[in-house]
Kinemage of the C-alpha trace (Angstrom):
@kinemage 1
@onewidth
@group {chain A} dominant
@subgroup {mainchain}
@vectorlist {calphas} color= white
{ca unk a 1} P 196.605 74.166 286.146
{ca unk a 2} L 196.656 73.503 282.912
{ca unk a 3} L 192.847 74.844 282.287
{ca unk a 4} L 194.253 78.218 284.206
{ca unk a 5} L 196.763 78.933 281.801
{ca unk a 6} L 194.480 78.419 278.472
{ca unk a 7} L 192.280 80.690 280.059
{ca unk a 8} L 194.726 83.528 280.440
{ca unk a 9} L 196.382 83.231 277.270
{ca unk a 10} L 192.334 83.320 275.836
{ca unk a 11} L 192.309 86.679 277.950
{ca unk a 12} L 195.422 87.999 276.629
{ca unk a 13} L 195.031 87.569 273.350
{ca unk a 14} L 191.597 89.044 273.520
{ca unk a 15} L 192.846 92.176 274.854
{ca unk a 16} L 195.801 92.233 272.021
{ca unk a 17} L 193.683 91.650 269.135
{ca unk a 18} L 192.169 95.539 269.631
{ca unk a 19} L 195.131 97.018 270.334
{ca unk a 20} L 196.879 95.787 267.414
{ca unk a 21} L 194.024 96.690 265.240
{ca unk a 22} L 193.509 100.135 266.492
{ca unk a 23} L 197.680 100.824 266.337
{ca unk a 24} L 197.912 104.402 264.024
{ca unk a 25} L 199.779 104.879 260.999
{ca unk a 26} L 203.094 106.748 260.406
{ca unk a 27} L 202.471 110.220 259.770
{ca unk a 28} L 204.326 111.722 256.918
{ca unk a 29} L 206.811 113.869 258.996
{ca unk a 30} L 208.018 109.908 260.464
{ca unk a 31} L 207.946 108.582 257.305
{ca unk a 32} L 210.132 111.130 256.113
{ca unk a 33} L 212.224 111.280 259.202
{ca unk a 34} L 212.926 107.793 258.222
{ca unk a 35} L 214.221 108.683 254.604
{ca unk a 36} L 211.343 107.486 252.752
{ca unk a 37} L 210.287 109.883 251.067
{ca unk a 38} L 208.748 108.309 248.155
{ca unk a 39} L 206.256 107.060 251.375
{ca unk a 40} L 206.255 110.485 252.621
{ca unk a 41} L 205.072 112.278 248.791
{ca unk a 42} L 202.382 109.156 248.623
{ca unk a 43} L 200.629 110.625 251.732
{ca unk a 44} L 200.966 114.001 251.374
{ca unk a 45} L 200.188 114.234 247.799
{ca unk a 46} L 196.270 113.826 248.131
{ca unk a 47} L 196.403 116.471 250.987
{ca unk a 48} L 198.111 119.072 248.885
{ca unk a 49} L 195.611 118.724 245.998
{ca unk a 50} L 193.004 118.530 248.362
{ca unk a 51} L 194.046 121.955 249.500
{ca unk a 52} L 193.696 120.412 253.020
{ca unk a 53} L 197.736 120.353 254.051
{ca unk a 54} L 199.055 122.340 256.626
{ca unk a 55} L 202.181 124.786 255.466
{ca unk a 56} L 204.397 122.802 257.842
{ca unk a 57} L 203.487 120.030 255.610
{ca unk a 58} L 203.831 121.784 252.565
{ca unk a 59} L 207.447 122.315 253.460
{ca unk a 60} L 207.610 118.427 253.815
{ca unk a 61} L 206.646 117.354 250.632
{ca unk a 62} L 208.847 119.908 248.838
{ca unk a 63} L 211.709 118.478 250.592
{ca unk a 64} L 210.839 114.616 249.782
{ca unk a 65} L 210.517 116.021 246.348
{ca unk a 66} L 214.126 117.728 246.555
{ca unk a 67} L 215.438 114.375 247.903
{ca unk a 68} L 213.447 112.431 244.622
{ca unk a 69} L 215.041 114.818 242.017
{ca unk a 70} L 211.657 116.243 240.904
{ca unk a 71} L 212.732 120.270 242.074
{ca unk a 72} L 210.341 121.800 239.844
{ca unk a 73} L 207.517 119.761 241.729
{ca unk a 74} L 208.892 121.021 244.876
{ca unk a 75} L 209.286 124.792 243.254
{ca unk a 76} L 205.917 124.802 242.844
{ca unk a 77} L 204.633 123.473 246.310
{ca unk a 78} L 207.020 126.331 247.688
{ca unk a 79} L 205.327 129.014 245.327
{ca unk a 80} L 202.095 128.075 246.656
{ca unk a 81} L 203.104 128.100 249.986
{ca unk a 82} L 204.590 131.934 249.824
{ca unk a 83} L 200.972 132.798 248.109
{ca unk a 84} L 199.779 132.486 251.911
{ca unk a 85} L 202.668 133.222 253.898
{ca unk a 86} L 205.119 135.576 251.990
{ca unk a 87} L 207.107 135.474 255.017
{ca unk a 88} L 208.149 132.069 255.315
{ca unk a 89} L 211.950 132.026 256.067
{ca unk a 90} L 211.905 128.287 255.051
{ca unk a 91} L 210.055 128.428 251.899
{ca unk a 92} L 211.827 131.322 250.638
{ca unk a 93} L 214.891 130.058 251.042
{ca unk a 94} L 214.389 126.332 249.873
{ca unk a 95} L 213.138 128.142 246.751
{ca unk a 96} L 216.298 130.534 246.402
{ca unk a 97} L 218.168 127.149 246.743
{ca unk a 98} L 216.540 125.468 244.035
{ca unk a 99} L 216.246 128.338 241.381
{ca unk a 100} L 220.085 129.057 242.258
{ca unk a 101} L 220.543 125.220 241.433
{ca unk a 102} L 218.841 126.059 238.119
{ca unk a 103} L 220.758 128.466 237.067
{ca unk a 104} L 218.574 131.254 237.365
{ca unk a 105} L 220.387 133.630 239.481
{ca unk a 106} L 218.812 136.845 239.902
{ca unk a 107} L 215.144 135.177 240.594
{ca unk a 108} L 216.741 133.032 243.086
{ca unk a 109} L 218.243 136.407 245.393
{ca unk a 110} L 214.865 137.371 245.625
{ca unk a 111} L 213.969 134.946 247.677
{ca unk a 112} L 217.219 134.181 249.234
{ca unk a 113} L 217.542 138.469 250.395
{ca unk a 114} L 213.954 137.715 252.011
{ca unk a 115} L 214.561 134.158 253.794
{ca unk a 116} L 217.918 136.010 255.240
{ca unk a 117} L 216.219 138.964 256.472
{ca unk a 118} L 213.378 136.314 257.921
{ca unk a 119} L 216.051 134.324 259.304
{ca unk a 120} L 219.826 134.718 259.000
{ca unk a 121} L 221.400 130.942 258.576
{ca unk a 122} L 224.181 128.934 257.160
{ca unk a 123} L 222.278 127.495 254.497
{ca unk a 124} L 220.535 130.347 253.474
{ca unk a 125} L 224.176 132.201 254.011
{ca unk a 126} L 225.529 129.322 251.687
{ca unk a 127} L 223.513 129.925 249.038
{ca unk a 128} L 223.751 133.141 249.179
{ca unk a 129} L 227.362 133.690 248.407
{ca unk a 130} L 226.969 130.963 245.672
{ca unk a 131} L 224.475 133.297 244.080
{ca unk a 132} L 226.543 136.170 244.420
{ca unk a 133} L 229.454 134.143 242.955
{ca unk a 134} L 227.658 132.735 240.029
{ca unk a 135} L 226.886 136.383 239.249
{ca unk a 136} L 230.397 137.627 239.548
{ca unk a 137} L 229.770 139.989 242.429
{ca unk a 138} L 232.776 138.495 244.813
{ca unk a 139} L 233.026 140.830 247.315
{ca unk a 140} L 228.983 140.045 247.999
{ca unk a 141} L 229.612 136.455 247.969
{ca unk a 142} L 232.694 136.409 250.042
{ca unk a 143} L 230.915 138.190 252.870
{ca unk a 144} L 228.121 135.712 253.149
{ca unk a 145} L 230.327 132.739 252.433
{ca unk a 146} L 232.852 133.831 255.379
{ca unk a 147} L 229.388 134.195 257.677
{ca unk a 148} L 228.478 130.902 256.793
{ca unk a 149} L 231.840 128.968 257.361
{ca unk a 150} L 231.861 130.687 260.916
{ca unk a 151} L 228.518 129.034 261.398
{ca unk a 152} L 228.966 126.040 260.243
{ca unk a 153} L 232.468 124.637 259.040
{ca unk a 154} L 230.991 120.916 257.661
{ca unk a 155} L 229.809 122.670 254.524
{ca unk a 156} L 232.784 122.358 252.135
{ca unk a 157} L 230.815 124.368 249.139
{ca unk a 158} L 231.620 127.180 251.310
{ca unk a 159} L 235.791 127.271 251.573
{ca unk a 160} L 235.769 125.887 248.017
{ca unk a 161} L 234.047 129.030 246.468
{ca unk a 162} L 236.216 131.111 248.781
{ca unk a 163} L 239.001 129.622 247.259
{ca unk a 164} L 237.986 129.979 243.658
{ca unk a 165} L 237.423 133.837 244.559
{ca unk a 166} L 240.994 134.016 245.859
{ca unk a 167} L 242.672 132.511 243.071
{ca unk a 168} L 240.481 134.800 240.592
{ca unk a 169} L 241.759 137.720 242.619
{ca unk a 170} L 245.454 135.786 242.264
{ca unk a 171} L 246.011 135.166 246.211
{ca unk a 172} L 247.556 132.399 245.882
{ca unk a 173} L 247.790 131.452 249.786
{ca unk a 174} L 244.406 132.370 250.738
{ca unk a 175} L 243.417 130.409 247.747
{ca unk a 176} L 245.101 127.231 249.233
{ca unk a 177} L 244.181 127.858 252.179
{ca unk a 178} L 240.201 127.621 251.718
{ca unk a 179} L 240.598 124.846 249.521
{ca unk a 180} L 242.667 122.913 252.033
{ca unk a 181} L 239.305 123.476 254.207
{ca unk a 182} L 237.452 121.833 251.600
{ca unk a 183} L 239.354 118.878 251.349
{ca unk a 184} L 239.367 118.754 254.903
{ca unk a 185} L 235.534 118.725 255.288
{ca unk a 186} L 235.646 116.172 252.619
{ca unk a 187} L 235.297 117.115 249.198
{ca unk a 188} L 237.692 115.008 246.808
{ca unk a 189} L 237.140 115.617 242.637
{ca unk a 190} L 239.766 116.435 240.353
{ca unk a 191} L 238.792 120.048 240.407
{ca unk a 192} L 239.691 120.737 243.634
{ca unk a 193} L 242.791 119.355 243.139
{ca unk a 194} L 243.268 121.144 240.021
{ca unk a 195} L 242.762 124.311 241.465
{ca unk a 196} L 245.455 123.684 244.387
{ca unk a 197} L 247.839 123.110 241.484
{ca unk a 198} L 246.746 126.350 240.410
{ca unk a 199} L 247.019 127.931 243.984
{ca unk a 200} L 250.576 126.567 244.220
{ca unk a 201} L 251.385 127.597 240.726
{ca unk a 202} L 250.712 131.130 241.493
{ca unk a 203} L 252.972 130.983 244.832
{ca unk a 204} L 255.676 129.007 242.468
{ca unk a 205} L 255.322 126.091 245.085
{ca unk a 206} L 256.232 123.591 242.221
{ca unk a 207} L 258.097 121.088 244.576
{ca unk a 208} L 257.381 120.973 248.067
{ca unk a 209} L 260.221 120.287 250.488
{ca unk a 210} L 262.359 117.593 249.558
{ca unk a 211} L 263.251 115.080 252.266
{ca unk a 212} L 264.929 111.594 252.357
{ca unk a 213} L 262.727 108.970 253.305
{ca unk a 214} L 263.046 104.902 253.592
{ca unk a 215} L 260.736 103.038 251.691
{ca unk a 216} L 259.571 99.422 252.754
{ca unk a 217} L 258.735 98.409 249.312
{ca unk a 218} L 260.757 99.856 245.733
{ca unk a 219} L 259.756 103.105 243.931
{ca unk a 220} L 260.190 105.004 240.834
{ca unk a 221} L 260.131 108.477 240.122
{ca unk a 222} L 256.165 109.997 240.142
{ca unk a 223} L 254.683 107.110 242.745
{ca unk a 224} L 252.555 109.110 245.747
{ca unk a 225} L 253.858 107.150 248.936
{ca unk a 226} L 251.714 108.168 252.252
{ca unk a 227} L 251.112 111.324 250.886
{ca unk a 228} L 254.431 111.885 249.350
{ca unk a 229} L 256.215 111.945 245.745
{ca unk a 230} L 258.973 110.012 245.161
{ca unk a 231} L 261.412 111.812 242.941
{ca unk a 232} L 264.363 109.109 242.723
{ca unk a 233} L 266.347 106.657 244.319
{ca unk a 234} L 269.620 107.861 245.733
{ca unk a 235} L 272.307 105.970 243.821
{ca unk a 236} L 274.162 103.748 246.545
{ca unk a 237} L 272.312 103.189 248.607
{ca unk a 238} L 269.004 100.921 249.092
{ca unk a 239} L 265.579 101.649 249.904
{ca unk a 240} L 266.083 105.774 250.242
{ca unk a 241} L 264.544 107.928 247.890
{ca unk a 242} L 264.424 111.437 247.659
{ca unk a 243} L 260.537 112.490 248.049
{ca unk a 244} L 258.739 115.790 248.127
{ca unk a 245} L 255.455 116.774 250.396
{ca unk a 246} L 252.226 117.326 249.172
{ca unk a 247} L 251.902 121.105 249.206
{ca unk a 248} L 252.752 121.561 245.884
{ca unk a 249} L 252.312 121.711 242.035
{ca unk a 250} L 253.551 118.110 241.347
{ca unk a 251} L 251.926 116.433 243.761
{ca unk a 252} L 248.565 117.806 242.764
{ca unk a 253} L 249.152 117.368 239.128
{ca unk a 254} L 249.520 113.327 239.914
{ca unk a 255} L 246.470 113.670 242.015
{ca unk a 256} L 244.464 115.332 238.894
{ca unk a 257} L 245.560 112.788 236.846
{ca unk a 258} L 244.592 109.656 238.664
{ca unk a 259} L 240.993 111.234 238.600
{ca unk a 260} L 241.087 112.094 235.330
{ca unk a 261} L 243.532 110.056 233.564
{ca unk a 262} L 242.839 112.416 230.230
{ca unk a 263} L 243.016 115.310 231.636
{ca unk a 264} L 245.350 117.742 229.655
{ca unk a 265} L 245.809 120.650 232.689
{ca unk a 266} L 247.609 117.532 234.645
{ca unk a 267} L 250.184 117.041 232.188
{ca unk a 268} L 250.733 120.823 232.468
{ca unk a 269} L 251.159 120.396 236.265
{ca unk a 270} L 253.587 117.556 235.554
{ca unk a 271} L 255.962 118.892 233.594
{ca unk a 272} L 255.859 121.843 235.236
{ca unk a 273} L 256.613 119.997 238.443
{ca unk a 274} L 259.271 117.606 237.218
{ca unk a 275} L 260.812 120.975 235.375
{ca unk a 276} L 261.302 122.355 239.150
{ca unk a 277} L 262.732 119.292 240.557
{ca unk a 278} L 265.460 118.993 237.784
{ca unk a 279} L 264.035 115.759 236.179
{ca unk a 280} L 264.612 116.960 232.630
{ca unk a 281} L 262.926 113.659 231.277
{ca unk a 282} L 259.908 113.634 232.717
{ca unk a 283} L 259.237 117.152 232.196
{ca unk a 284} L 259.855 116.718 228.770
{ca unk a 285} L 257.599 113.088 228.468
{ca unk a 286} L 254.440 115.515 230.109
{ca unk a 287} L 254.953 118.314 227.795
{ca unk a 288} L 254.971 116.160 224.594
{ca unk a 289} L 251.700 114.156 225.688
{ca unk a 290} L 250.596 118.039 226.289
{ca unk a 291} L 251.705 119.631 222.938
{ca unk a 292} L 249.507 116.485 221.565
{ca unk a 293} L 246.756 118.209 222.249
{ca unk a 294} L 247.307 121.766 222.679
{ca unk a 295} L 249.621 123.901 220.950
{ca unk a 296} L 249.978 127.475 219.854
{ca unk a 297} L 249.570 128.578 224.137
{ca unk a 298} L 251.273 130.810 225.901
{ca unk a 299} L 251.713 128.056 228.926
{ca unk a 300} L 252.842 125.779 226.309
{ca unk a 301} L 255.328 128.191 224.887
{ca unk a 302} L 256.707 129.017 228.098
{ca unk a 303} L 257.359 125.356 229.364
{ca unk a 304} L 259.322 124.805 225.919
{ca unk a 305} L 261.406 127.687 226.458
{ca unk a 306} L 262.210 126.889 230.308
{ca unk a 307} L 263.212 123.393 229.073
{ca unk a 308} L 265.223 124.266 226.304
{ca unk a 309} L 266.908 126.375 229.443
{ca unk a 310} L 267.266 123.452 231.692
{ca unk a 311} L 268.857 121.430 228.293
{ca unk a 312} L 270.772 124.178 227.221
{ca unk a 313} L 269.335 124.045 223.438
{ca unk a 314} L 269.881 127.140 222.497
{ca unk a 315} L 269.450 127.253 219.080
{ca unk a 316} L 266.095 124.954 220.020
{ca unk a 317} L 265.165 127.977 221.973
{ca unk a 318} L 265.749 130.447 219.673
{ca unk a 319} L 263.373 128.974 216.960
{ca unk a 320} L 260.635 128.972 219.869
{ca unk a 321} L 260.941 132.056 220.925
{ca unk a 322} L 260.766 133.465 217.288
{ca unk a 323} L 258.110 131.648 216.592
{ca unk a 324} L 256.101 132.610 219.524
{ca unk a 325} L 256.780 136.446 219.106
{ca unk a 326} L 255.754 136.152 216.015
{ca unk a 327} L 252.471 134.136 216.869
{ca unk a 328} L 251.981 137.399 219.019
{ca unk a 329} L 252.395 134.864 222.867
{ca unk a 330} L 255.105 137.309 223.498
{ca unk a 331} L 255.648 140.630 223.868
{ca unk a 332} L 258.950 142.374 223.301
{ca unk a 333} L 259.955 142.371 226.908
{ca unk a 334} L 259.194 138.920 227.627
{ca unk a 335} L 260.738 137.725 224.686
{ca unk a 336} L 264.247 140.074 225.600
{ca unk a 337} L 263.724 138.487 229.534
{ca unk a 338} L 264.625 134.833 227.829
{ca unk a 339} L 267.041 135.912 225.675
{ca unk a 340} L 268.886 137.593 228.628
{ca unk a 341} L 268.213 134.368 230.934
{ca unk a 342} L 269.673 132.146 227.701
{ca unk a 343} L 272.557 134.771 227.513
{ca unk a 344} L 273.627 134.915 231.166
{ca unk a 345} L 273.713 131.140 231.290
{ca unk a 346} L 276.079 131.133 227.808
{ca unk a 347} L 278.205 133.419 229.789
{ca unk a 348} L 278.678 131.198 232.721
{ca unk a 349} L 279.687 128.739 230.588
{ca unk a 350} L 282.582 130.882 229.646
{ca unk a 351} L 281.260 131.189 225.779
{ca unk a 352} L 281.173 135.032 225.588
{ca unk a 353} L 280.775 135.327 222.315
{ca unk a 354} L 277.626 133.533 222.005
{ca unk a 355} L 276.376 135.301 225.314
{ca unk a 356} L 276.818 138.846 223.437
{ca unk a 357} L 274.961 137.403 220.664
{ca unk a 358} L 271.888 136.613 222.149
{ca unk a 359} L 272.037 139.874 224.466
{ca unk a 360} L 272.645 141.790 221.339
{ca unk a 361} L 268.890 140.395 220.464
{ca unk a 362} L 267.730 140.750 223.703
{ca unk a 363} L 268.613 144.118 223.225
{ca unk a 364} L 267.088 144.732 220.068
{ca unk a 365} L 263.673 143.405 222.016
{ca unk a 366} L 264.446 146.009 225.012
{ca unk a 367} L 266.887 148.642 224.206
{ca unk a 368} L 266.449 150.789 227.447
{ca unk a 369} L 266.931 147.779 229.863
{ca unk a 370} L 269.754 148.309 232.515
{ca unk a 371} L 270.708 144.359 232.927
{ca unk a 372} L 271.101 143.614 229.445
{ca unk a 373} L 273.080 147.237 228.463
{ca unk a 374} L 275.222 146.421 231.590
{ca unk a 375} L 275.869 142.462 230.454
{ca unk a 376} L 276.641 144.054 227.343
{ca unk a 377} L 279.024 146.633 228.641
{ca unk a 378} L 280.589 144.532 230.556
{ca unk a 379} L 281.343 141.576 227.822
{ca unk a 380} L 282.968 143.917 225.082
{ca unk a 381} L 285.151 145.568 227.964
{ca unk a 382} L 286.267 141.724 228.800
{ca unk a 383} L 286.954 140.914 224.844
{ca unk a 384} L 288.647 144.278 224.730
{ca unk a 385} L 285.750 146.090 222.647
{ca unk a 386} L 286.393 149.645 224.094
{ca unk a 387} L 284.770 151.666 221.252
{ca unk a 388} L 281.514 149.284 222.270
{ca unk a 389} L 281.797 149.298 225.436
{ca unk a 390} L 282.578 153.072 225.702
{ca unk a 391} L 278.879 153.488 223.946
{ca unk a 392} L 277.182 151.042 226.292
{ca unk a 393} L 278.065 152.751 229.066
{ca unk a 394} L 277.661 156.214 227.573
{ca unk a 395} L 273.765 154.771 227.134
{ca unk a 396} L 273.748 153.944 230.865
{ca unk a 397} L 275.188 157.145 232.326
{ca unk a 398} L 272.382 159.501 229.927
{ca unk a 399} L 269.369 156.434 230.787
{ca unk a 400} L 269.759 155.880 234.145
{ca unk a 401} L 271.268 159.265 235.887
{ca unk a 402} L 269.857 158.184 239.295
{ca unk a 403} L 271.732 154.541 239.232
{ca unk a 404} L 273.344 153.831 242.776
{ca unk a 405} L 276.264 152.983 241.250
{ca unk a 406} L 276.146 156.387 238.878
{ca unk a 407} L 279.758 157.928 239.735
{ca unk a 408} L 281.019 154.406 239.325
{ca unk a 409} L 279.481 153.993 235.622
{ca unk a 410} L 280.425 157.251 234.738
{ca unk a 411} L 284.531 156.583 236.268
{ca unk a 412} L 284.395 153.941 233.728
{ca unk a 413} L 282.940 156.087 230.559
{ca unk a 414} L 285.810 159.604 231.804
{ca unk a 415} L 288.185 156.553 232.032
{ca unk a 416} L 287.053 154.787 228.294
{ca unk a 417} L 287.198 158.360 226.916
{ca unk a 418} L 290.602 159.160 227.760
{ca unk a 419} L 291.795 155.913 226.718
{ca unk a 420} L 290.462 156.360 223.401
{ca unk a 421} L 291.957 160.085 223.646
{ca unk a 422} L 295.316 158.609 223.888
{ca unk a 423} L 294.931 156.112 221.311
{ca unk a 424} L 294.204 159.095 219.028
């Protein structure tokens, strides 16, 4: 018995030993299948110098070459390969992609305008658009980037260069709403992030909706909590804070920053934020680390003035605003606008005097404007200025004849006139 079974095992192995030895190697389109493609250059290599590769091969070792960072290697293959078959859908537009990668633009639409009339897909679509983009034709790019997000939604290159083209063309909502899409097929850097804080800034989403939440574990102002910005305990009572949602200029700004802890257009989103939800502090903290490292900007210039607003500094605002007329940030009207906004705010407060004061500038800024000749009628005919106020309104009736409220601006003047008349 024992005999039997040597004698079988003999056999087997006899037939084994051939098999094994006659087994065939990988070909390269395994080996690359596999992902190594250091393998899969080694054995196509020879081939291609040996001018004995097939084109389907060709397109092989261009790839493995993409894959090992060596593009200009794989450039050439593809070159050589459109030398035979000009009409190669994949060649052309693996070369589009690569000279597009490069920089070099208009070379690479020549090839990617022939691989899409060869063969009309995503990637080639992709590419496409980014081609267009790079070379500021939008409404080119946003056609083929739209046809290849229909095909094929995985691609986030595709809604984020969609969204950059909306917020050049300042729509803000389409703008978030591709790069939402991005961030939803995956694509996280602070860039994307910095240009939803730009999409909400131009929609003035600086807060999102403010909500009351409990917290298991204690927060402070600025801390992102499943997805959501704490803005402050409320006073009383524990563990609920007042939070706002993501959607928004704040959150986004925090978002930049923990990417890019340096990064000077966070700060910007920051104060800007905190500005909007009333946190005076914070908004001011941001802007100082920001007016550290750039000053003399109309963004900058702006956020001073709207805090001096929210801190009622109105002298602090006046030197600003003087300073940035001068610097030339603002023009005339803009510069009247905060004077007005500084003035109706003084008058609120019940300090009239100082309210005509700064609308008296504001005025000097914009002498034809209706809200700030009306704000000044109106305050000398409270303090009892009739000779003023009898010109202001004179102004309004002779600038604005079509006013809605004409017949009651002029009732006023006839009724200023005649009690100046009787004076006399």
């Amino acid at each position: 018995m024992q005999l039997k079974s040597l004698m079988l095992t003999s056999v087997i192995l006899s037939l084994s030993l051939p098999l094994l030895a006659e087994a065939p190697e990988k070909g390269p389109v395994e080996v690359y299948a596999r992902g190594d493609y250091t393998g899969a250059v080694k054995l196509l290599e020879p081939k291609y110098r040996g001018e004995k590769i097939a084109i389907q091969e060709c397109i092989i070792l261009a790839r493995a070459y993409l894959h090992l960072e060596r593009a200009n290697d794989a450039l050439a293959v593809l070159k050589s390969v459109l030398n035979i078959d000009r009409e190669n859908p994949e060649a052309n537009s693996l070369a589009g992609r690569i000279l597009n990668e490069q920089g070099k633009h208009k070379q690479a639409l020549e090839y990617l305008k022939q691989a899409w009339r060869l063969k009309r897909d995503s990637p080639t679509a992709s590419t496409l658009g980014a081609c267009y983009y790079a070379l500021g034709e939008f409404t080119k790019a946003k056609v083929y980037l739209e046809n290849a997000l229909s095909e094929d939604i995985r691609d986030p290159r595709n809604s984020f260069i969609l969204g950059k083209i909306c917020l050049e063309r300042g729509f803000g909502a389409m703008a978030e709403k591709n790069l939402l899409k991005a961030e939803e097929a995956g694509m996280a850097s602070a860039e994307l992030h910095l240009l939803l804080g730009q999409a909400y800034l131009l929609q003035r989403k600086y807060v999102g909706p403010i909500l009351v939440r409990r917290l298991s574990e204690p927060a402070k102002a600025g801390d992102i909590v499943d997805d959501y910005v704490v803005l402050g305990g409320i006073e009383g009572v524990s563990n609920q804070y007042r939070v706002c949602t993501r959607h928004c200029v704040l959150y986004e700004g925090y978002r930049v920053l923990e990417a890019e802890p340096d990064n000077i257009d966070a700060r910007y989103l920051l104060a800007r934020g905190w500005l909007a939800a009333g946190n005076k502090d914070l908004a001011a903290g941001n802007l100082l680390l920001l007016l550290e490292r750039e000053k003399g900007t109309l963004r900058v210039a702006e956020l001073q003035i709207q805090l001096h607003l929210a801190r009622r500094e109105y002298g602090s605002l006046e030197r600003t605003l003087e300073a940035a007329k001068e610097a030339g940030l603002f023009d005339a009207q803009r510069t009247a606008e905060f004077y007005y906004q500084a003035a109706m705010m003084l008058r609120v407060a019940g300090n009239r005097k100082e309210a005509m004061r700064l609308l008296s500038k504001a005025e000097s800024y914009a002498p034809t404007s209706a809200p700030i000749l009306r704000s000044l009628a109106g305050l000398h005919l409270g303090l009892g200025h009739r000779s003023e106020a009898q010109g202001y309104y004179a102004r309004l009736v002779e600038l604005f004849p079509d006013a809605a409220d004409i017949n009651n601006l002029r009732n006023r003047l006839r009724v200023l006139q005649d009690q100046t008349r009787t004076e006399r």
